[in-house]
C-alpha positions in Angstrom: 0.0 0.0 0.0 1.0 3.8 -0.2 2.0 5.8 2.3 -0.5 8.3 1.0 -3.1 9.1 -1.0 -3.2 12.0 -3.5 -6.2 14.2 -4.6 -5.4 14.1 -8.2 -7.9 13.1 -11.0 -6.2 10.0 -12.0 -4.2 7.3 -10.3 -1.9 5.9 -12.6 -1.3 1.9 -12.5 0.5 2.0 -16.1 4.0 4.1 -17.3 6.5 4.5 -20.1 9.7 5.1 -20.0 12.9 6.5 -21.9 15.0 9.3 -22.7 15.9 11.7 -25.3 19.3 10.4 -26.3 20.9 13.6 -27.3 24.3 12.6 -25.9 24.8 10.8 -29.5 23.0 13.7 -31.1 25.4 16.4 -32.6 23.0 18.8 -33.1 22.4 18.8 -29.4 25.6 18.2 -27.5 24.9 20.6 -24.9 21.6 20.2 -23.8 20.8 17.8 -20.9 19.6 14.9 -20.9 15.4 14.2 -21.0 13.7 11.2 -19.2 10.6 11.1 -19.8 7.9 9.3 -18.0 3.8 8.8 -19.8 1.2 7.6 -17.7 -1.9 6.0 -19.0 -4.8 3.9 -18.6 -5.6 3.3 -22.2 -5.5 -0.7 -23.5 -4.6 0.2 -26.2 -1.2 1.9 -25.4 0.1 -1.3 -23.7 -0.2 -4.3 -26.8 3.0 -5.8 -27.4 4.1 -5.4 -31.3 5.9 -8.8 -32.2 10.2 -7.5 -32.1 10.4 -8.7 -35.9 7.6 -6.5 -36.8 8.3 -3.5 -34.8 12.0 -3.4 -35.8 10.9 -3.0 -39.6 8.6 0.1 -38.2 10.2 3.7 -38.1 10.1 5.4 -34.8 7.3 8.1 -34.2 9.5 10.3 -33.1 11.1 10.7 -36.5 8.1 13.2 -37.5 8.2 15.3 -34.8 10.5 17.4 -35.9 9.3 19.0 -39.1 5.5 18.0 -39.1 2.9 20.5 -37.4 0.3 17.6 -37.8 2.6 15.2 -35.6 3.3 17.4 -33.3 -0.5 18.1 -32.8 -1.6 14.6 -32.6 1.6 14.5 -29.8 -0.1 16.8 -27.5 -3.7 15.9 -28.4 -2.9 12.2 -27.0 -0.7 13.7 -24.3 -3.7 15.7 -23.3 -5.3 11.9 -22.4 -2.8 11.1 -20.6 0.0 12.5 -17.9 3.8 13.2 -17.8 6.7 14.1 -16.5 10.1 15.1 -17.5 13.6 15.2 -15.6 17.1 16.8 -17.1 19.9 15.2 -16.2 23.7 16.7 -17.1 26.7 14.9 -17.7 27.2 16.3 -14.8 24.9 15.0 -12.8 25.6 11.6 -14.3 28.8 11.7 -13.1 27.8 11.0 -9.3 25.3 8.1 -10.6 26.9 4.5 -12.0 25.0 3.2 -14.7 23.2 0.5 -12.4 21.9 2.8 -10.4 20.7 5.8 -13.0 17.6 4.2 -13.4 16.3 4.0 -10.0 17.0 7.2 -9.2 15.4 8.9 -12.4 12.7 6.9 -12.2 12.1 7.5 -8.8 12.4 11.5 -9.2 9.9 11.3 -11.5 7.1 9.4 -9.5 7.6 10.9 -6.6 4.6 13.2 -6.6 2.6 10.9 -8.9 -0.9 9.3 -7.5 0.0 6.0 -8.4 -2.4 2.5 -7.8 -1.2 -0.1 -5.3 0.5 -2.5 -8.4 2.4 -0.1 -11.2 3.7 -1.9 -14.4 7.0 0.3 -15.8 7.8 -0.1 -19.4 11.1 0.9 -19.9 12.7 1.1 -23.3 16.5 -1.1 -23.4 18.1 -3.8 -21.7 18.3 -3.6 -17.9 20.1 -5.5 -15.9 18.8 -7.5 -12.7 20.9 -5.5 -10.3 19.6 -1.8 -11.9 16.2 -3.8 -11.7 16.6 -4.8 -7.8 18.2 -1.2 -7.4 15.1 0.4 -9.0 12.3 -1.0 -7.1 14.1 -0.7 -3.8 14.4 2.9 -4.0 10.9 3.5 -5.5 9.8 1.4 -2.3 11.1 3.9 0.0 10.2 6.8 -2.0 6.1 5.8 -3.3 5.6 3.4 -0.4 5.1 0.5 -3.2 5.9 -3.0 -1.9 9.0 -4.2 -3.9 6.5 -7.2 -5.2 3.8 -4.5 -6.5 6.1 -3.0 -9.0 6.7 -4.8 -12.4 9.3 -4.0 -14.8 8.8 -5.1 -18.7 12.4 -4.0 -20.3 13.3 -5.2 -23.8 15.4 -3.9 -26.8 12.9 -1.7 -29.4 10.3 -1.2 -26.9 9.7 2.4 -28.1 8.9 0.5 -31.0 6.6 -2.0 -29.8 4.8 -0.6 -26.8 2.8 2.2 -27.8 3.0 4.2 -24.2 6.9 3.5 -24.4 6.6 5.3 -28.1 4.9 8.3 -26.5 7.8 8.5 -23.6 10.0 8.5 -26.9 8.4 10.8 -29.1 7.8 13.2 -25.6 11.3 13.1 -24.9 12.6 13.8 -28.7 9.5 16.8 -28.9 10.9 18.2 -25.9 14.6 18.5 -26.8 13.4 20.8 -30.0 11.9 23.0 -27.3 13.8 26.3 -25.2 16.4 25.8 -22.0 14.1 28.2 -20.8 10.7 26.3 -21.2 12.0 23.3 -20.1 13.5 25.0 -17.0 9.9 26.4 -16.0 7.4 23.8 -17.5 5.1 22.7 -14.8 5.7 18.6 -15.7 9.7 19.0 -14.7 11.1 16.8 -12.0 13.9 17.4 -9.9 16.1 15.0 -8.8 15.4 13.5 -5.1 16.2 15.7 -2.8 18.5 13.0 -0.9 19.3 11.4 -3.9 23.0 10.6 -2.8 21.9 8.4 -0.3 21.0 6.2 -2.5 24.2 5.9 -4.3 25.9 3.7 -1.1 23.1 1.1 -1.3 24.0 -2.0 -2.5 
């Protein structure tokens, strides 16, 4: 159970993840890193696409750029849902190892959110067990969450084949096109935990 309940319209049982991936973007080599989290309680969103068919697909994301329809359809289905966002520099990815990183994102990020008592994470790449383990540990202490009440579906291409992974994806990549200063004072940032460095001794 949580420690506490929230008086928000929704409470979120369902959430993408992933990350704007400008490190290997030249065009951005200065602008901090986005994770982005999508919550939503739409079917739909959640079908698995087969990896063989999904890795012949072109990413969402790859419209956003130039197309003023794409971008509309973004925040018309964004509207349906929720989410979040959370910069991270280099250097703040310089006090967090690897295994760790997304634990402590993901946590920042659902810190405030109502969430139900089971939440199912659907996080885009290959995790491993002990960034797993480190994740739902410190989302326990920070959501109230048991440790069994927290799934995690990871996989290569999932912001091809999960639709609300997609919508992290093309959130994150929308975002990057947009002002230092809007995405300093947009009302869906996250800040890091607080006590974040805590964490970073845990085993």
């Amino acid at each position: 159970m949580r420690k506490e309940d929230h008086e928000k319209k929704e409470i979120w049982e369902n959430i993408g993840f992933d990350e704007s991936n400008n490190g290997y973007d030249k065009n951005h080599p200065k602008l901090p890193a986005i994770y982005v989290t999508v919550s939503s309680d739409f079917g739909a969103d959640l079908q698995m696409l087969p990896h063989e068919e999904a890795i012949m697909m072109p990413k969402p994301r790859k419209s956003i750029k130039n197309q003023k329809t794409a971008k509309e359809r973004l925040q018309a289905e964004l509207d349906m849902r929720d989410y979040s966002y959370l910069l991270l520099t280099k250097f703040d990815c310089s006090f967090i190892d690897y295994d760790k990183r997304l634990g402590i994102i993901m946590s920042s990020l659902l810190s405030d959110q109502p969430l139900t008592d089971h939440i199912n994470l659907y996080v885009d790449g290959i995790w491993s067990q002990t960034s797993q383990d480190f994740t739902k540990s410190v989302l326990h202490d920070v959501t109230g969450l048991e440790r069994d009440c927290i799934t995690l579906v990871t996989g290569a291409d999932l912001d091809r084949r999960a639709s609300i992974v997609s919508l992290a994806d093309q959130t994150a990549y929308w975002l990057l096109n947009k002002s230092i200063k809007y995405l300093q004072n947009d009302n869906h940032r996250r800040e890091l935990l607080p006590d974040f460095k805590k964490y970073l001794k845990r085993k």
